[in-house]
N, CA, C and O atoms as a GROMACS GRO file, in nm:
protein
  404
    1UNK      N    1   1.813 -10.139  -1.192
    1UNK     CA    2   1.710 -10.063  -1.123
    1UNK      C    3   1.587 -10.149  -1.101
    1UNK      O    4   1.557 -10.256  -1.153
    2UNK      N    5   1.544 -10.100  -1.038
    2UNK     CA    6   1.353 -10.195  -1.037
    2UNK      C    7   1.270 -10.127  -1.090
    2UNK      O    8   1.166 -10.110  -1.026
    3UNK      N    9   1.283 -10.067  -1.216
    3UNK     CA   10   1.220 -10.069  -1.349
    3UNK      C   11   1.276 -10.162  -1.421
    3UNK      O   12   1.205 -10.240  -1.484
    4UNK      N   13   1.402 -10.169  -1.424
    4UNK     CA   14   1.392 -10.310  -1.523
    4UNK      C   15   1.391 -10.477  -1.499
    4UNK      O   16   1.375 -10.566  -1.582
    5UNK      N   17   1.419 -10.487  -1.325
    5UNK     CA   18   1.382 -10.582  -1.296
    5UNK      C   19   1.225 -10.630  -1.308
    5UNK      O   20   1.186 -10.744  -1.336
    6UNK      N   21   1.142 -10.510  -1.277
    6UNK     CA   22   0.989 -10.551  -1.298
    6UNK      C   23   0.976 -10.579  -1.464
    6UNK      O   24   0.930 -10.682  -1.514
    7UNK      N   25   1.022 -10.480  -1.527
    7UNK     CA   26   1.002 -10.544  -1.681
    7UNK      C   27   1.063 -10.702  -1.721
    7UNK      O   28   1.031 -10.766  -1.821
    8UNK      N   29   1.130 -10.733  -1.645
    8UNK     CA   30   1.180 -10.872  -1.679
    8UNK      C   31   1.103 -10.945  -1.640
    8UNK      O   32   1.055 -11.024  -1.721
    9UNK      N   33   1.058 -10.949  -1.489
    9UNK     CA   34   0.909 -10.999  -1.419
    9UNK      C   35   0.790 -10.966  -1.462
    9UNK      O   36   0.704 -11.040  -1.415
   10UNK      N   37   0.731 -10.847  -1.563
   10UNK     CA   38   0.634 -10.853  -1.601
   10UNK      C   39   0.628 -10.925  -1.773
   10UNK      O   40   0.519 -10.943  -1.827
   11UNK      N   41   0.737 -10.954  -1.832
   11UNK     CA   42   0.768 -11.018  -1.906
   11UNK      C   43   0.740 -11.143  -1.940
   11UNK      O   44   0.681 -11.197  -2.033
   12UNK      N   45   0.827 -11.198  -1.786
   12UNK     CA   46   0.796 -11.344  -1.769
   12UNK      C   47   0.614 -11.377  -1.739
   12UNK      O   48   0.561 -11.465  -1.807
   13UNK      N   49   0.573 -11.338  -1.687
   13UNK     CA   50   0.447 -11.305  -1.635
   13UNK      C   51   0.366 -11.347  -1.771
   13UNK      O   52   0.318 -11.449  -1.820
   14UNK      N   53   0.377 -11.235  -1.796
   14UNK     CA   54   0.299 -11.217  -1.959
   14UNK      C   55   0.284 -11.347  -2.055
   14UNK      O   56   0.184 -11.414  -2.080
   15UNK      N   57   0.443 -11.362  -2.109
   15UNK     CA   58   0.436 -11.460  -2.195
   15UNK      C   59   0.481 -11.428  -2.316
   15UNK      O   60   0.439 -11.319  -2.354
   16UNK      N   61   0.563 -11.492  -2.403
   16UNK     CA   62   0.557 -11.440  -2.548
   16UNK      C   63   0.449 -11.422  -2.636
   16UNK      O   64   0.488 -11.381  -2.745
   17UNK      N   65   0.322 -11.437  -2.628
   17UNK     CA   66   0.205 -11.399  -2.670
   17UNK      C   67   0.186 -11.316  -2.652
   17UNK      O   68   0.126 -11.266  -2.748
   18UNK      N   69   0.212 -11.205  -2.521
   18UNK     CA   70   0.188 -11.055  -2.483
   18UNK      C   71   0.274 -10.974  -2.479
   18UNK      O   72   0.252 -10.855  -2.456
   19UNK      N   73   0.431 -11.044  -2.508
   19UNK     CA   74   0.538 -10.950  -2.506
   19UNK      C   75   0.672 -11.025  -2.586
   19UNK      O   76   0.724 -11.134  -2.567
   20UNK      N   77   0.702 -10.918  -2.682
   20UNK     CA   78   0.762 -10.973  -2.824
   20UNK      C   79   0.897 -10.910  -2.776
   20UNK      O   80   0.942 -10.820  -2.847
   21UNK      N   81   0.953 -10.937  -2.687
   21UNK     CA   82   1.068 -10.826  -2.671
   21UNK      C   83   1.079 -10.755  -2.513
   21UNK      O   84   0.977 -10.720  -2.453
   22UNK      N   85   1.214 -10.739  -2.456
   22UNK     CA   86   1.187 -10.644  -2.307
   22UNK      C   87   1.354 -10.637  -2.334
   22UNK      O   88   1.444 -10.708  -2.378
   23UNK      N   89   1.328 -10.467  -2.263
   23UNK     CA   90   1.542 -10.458  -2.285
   23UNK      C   91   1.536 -10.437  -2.094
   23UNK      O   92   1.437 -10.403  -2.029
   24UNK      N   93   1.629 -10.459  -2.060
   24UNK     CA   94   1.614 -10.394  -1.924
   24UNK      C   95   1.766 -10.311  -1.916
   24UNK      O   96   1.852 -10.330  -2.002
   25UNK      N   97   1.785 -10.218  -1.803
   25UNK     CA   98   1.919 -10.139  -1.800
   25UNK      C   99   1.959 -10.175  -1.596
   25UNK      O  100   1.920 -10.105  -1.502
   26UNK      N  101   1.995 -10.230  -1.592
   26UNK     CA  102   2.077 -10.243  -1.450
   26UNK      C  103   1.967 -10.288  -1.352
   26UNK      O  104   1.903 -10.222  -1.270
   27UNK      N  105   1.961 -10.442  -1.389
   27UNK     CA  106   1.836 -10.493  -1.302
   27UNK      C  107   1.866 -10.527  -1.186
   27UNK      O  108   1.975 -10.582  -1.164
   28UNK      N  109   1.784 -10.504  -1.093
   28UNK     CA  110   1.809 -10.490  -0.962
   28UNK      C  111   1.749 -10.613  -0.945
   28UNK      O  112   1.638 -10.604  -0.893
   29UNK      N  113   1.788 -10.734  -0.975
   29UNK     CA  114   1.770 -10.903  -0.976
   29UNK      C  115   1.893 -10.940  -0.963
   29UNK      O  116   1.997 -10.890  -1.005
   30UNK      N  117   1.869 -11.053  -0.887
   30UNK     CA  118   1.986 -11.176  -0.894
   30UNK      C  119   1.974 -11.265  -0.983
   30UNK      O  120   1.863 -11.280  -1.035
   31UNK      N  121   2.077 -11.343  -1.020
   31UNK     CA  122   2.067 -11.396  -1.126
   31UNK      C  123   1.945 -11.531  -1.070
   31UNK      O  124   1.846 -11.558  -1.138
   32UNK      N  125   1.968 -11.584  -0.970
   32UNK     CA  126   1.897 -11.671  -0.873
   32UNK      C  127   1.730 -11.645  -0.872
   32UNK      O  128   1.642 -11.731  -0.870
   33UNK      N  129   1.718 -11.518  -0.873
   33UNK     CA  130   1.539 -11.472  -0.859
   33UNK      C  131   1.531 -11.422  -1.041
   33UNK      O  132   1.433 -11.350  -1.061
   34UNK      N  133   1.585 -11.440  -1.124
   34UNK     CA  134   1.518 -11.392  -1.212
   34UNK      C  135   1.414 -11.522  -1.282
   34UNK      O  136   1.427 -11.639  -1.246
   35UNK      N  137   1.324 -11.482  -1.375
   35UNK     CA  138   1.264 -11.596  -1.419
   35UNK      C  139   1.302 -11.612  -1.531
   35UNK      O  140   1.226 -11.579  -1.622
   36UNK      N  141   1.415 -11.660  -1.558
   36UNK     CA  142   1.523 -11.702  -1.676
   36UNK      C  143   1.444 -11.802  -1.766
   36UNK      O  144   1.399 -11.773  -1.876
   37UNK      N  145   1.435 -11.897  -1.718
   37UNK     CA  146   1.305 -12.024  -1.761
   37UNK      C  147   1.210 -11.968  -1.854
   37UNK      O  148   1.194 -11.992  -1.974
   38UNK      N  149   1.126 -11.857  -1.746
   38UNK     CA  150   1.009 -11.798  -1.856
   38UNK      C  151   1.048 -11.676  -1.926
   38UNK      O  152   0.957 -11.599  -1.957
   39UNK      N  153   1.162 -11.648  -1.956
   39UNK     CA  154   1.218 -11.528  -2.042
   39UNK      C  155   1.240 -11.650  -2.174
   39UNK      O  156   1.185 -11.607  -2.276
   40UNK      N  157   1.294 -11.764  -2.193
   40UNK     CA  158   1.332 -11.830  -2.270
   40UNK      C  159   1.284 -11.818  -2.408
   40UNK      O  160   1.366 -11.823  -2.500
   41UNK      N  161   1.146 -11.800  -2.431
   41UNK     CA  162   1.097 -11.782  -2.595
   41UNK      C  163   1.036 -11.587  -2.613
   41UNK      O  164   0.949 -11.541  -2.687
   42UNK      N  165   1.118 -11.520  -2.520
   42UNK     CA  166   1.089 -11.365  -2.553
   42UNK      C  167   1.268 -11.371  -2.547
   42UNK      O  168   1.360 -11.435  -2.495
   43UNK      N  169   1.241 -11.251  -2.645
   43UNK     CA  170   1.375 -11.189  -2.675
   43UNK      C  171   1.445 -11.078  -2.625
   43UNK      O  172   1.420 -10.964  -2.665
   44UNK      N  173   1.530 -11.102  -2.540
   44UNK     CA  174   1.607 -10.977  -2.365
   44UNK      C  175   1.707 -10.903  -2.420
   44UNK      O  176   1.781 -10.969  -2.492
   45UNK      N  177   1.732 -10.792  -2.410
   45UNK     CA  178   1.825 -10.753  -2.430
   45UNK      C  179   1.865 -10.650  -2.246
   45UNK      O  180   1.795 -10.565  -2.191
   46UNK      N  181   2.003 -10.711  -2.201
   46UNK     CA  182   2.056 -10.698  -2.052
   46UNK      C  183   2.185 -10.587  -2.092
   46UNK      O  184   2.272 -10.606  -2.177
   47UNK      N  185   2.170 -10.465  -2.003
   47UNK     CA  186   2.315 -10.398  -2.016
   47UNK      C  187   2.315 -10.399  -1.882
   47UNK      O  188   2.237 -10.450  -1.801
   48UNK      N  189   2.488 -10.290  -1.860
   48UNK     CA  190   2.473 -10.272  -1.726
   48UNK      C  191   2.601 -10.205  -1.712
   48UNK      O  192   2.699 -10.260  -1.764
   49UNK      N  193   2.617 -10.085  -1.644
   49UNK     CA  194   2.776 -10.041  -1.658
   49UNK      C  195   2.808 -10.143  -1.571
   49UNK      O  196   2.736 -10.218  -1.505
   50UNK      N  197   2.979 -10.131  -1.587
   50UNK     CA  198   3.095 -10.201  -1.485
   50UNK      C  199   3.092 -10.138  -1.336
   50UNK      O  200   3.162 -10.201  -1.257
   51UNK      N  201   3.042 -10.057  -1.297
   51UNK     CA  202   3.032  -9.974  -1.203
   51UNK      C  203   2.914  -9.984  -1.136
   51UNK      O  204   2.876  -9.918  -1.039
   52UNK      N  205   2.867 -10.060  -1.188
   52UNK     CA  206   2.702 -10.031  -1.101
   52UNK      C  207   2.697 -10.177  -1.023
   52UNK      O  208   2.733 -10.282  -1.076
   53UNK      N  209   2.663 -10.169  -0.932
   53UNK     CA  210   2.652 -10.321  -0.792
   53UNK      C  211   2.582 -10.418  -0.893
   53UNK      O  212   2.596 -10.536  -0.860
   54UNK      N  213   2.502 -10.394  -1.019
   54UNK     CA  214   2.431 -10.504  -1.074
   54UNK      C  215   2.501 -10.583  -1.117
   54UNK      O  216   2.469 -10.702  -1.110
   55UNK      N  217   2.606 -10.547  -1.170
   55UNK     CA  218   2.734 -10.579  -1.314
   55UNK      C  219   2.690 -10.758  -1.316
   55UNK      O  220   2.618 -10.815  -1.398
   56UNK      N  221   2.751 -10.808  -1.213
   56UNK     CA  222   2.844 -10.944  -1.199
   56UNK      C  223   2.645 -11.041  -1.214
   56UNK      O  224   2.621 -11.152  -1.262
   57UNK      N  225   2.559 -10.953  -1.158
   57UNK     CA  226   2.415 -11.070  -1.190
   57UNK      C  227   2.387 -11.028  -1.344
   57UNK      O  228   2.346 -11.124  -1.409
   58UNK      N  229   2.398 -10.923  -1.408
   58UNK     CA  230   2.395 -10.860  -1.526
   58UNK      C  231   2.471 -10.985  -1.648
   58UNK      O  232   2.436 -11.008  -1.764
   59UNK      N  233   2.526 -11.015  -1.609
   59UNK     CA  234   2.651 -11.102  -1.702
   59UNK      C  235   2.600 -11.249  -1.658
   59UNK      O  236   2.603 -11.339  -1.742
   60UNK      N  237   2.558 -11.271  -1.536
   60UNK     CA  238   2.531 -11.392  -1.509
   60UNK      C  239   2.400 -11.475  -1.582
   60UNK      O  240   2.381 -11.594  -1.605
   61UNK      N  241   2.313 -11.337  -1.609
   61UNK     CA  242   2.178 -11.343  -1.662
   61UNK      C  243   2.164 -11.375  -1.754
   61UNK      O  244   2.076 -11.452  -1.794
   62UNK      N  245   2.308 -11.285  -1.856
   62UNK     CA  246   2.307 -11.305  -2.023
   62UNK      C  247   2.343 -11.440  -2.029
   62UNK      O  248   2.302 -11.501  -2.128
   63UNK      N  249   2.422 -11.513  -1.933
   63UNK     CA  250   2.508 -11.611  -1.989
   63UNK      C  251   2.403 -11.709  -1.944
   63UNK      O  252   2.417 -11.801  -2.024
   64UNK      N  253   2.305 -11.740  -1.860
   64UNK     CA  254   2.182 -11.814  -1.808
   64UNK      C  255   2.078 -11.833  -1.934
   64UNK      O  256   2.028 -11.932  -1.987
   65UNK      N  257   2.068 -11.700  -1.956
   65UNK     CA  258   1.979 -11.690  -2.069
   65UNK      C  259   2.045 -11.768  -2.219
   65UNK      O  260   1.968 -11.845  -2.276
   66UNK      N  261   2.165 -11.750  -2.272
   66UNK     CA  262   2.239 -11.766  -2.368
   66UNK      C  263   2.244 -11.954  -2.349
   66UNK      O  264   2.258 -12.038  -2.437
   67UNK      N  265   2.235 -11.962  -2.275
   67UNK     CA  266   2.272 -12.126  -2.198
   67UNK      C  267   2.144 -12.218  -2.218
   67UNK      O  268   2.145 -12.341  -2.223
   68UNK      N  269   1.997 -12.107  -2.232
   68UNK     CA  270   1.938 -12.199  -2.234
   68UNK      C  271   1.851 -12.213  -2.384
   68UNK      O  272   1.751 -12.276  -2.419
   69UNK      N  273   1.932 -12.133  -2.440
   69UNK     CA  274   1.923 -12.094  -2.586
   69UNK      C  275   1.822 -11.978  -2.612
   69UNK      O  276   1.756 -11.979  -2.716
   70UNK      N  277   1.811 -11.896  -2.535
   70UNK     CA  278   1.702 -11.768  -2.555
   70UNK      C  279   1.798 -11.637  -2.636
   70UNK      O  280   1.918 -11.612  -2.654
   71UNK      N  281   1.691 -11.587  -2.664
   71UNK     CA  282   1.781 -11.430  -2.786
   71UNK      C  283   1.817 -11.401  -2.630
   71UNK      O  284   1.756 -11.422  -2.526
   72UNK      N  285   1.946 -11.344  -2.660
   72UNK     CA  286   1.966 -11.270  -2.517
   72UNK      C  287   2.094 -11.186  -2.558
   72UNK      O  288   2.201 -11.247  -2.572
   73UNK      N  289   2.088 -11.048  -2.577
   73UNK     CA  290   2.165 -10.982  -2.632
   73UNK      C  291   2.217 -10.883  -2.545
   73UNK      O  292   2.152 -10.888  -2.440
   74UNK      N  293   2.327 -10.773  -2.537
   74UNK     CA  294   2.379 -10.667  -2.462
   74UNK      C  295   2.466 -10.698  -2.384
   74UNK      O  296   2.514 -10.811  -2.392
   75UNK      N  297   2.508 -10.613  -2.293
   75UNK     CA  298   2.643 -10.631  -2.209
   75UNK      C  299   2.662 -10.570  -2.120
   75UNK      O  300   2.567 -10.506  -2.075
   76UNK      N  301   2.788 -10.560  -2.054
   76UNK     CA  302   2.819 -10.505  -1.965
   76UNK      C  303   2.942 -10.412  -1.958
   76UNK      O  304   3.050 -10.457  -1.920
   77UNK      N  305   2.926 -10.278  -1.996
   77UNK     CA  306   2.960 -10.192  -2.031
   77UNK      C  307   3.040 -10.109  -1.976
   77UNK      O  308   2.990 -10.070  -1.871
   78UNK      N  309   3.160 -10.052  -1.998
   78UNK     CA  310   3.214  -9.878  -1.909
   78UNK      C  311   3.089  -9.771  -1.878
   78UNK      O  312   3.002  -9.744  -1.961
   79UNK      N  313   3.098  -9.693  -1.693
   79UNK     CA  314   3.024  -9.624  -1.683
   79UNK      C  315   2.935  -9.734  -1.555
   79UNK      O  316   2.984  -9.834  -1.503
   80UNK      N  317   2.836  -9.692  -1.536
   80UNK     CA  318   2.736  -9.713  -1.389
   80UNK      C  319   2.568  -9.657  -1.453
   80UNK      O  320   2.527  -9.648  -1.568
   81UNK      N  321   2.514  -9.634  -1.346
   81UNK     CA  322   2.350  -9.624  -1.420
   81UNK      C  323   2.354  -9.466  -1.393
   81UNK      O  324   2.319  -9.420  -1.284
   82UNK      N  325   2.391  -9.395  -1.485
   82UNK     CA  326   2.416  -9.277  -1.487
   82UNK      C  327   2.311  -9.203  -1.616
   82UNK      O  328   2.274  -9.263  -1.717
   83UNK      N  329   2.280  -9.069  -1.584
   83UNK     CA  330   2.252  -9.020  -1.778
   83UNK      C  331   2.315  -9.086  -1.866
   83UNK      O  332   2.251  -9.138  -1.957
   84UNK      N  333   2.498  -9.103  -1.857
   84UNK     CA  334   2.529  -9.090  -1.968
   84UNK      C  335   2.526  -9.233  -2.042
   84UNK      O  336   2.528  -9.260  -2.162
   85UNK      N  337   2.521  -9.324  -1.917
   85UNK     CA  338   2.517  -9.456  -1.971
   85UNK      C  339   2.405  -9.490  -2.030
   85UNK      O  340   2.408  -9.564  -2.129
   86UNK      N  341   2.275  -9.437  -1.975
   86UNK     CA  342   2.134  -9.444  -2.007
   86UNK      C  343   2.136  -9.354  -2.184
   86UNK      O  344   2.054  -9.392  -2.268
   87UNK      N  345   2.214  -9.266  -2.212
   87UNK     CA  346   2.197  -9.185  -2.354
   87UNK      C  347   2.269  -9.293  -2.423
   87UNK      O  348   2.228  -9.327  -2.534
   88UNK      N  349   2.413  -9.375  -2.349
   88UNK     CA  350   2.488  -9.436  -2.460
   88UNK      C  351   2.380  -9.570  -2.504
   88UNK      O  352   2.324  -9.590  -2.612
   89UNK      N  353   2.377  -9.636  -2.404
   89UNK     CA  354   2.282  -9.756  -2.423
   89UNK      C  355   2.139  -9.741  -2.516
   89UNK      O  356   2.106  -9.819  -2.606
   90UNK      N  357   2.069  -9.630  -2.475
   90UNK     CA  358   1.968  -9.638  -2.540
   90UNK      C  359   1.903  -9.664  -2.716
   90UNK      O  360   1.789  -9.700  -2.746
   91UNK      N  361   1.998  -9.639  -2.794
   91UNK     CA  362   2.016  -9.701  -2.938
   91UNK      C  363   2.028  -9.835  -2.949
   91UNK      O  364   1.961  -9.908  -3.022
   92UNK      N  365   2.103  -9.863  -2.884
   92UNK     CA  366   2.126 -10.009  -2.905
   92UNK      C  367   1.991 -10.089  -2.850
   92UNK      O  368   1.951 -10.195  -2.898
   93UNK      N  369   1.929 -10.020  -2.742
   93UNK     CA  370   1.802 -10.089  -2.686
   93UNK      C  371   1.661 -10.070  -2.730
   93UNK      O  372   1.558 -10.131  -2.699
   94UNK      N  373   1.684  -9.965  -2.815
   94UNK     CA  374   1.585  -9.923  -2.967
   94UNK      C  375   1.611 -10.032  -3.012
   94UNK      O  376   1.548 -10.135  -2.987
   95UNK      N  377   1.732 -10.021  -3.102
   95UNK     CA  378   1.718 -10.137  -3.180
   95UNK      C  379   1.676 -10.223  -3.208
   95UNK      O  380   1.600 -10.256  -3.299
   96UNK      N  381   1.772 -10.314  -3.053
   96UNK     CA  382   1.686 -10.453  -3.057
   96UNK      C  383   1.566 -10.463  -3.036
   96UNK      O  384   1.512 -10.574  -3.031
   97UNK      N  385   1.490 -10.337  -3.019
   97UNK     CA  386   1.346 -10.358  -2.945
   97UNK      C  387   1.262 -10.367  -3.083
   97UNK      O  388   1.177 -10.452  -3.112
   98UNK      N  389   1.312 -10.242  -3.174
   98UNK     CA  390   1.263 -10.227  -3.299
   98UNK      C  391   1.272 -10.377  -3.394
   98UNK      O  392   1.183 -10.415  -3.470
   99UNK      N  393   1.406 -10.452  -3.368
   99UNK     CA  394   1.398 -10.558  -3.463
   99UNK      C  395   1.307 -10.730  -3.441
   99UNK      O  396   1.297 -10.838  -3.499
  100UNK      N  397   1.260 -10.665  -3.328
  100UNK     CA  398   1.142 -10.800  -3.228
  100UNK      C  399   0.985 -10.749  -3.242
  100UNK      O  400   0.885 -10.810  -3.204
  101UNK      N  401   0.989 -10.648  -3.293
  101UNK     CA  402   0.834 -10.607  -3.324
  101UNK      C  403   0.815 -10.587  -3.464
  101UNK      O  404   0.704 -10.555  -3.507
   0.00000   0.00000   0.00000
């Protein structure tokens, strides 16, 4: 979505000084426009159902991020950007959010 693409962009923006953590859910980014570089010392957590047009930049992101040694956690999941994927995901994106602050 472009709520969580802007959180990834306001992320990068920021800096790890202003932001200890960002989860995003089905970013409406390419793997090409994200700012992977300046995500590198904040800690991402990326989902994304299998169903949703994001999937294939979703996976590309984690593995960009993972590549350049940044926390980069989550996946790409059964389901699309639906309620139910948004109720299943959301624990897991507590979580990690809870264990970076």
């Amino acid at each position: 979505s472009s709520g969580g693409a802007g959180a990834l962009r306001l992320a990068a923006e920021l800096g790890p000084k202003r932001v200890w953590a960002v989860a995003a859910a089905s970013p409406a980014v390419t793997a090409s426009q994200a700012p992977l570089r300046d995500l590198v010392d904040i800690p991402v957590w990326l989902g994304c159902g299998e169903r949703d047009d994001w999937a294939l930049q979703t996976q590309t992101m984690l593995k960009g991020l993972r590549a350049l040694g940044a926390t980069a956690e989550g996946r790409v999941t059964s389901g699309c950007q639906d309620m139910a994927y948004r109720r299943r995901v959301l624990p897991e994106q507590l979580a990690f959010l809870s264990r970076h602050i």
